[in-house]
N, C-alpha and C positions, 0 to 999 in steps of 0.2 A: 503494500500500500504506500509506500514511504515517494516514490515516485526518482525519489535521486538513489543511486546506484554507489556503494560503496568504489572508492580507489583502487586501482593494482597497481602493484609495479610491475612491469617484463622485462626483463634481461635481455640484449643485446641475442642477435639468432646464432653467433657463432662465438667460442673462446669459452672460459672456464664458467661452470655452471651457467650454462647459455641455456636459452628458453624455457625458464624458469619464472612460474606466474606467482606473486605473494600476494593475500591481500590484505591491506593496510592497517587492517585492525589487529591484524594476524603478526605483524612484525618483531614483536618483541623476542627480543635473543635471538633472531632470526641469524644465520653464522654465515649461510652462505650468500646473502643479500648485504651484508654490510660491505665488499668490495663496490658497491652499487650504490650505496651513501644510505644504506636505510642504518638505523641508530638505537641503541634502547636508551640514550638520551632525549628526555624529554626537554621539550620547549616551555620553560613558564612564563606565563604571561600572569602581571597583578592588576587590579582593577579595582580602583574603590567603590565599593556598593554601596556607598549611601550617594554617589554621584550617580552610579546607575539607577537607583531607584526612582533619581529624580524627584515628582510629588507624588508617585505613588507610595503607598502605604507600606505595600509589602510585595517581593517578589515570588515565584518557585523557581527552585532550580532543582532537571530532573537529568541524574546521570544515567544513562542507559548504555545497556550493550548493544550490539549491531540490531540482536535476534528482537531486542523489543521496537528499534524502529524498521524493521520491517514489516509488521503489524499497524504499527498507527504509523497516519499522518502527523506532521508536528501539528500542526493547528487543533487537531482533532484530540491530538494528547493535553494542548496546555489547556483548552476548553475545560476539560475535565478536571485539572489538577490546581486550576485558578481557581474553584471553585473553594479551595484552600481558604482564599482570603474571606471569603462572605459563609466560612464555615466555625463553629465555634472548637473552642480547642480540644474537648473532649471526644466530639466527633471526628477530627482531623485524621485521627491512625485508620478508623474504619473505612475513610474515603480513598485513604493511598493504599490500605488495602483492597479496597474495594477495585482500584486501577487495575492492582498487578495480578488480580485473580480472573479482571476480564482480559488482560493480556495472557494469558496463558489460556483461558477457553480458546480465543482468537488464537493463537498458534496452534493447537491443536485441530482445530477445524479448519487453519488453512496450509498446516505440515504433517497431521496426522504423528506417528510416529518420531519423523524426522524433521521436528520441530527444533529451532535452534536454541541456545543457551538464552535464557529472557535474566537479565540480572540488571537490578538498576535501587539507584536512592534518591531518593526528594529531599528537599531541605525547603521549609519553608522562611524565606529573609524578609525581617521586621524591623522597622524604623526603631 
């Protein structure tokens, strides 16, 4: 559903570990792609969130693995997970769980068995 297509890298068609597909999620300690420049160095980027929030009140941030955006649309996940803010606090755990129990029907109706890893956290950010 997600509509954009995760990253690969391919290797060069000829020379050492040549035609060689990784995909990008997939990289970490990868041995034979780092002659290629893939890295298990990570990029940090810092950000202040009270400037991102702007005049909203409060933000979600929903870390997911690939397998849970392949199931939801982003627009169609934060719909759901916004409702965080105009939810009171006692209710909040039941709602994100309420998310990740319908992502996993959702991957099993639309991978059956061969459903991917769905692994993901929410954090909800407050002024």
């Amino acid at each position: 559903e997600r509509g954009d297509r995760s990253a690969v890298i391919v290797t060069p068609e000829s020379g050492p570990f040549s035609q060689m597909i990784l995909n990008l999620t997939r990289s970490l300690g990868d041995f034979y792609h780092q002659r290629y420049g893939v890295t298990w160095e990570p990029e940090v980027v810092v950000h202040d969130v009270k400037q991102l929030l702007g005049s909203a009140r409060c933000a979600v941030l929903c870390i997911a693995s690939d397998g849970m955006w392949d199931l939801w649309r982003f627009e169609d996940a934060m719909l759901r997970l916004l409702a965080l803010e105009r939810t009171v606090e006692d209710a909040r755990h039941d709602l994100v769980v309420d998310f990740f129990n319908e992502s996993q029907r959702k991957g099993v109706k639309a991978f059956d068995e061969s459903a991917d890893n769905l692994t993901g956290i929410v954090v909800t950010l407050r002024r």
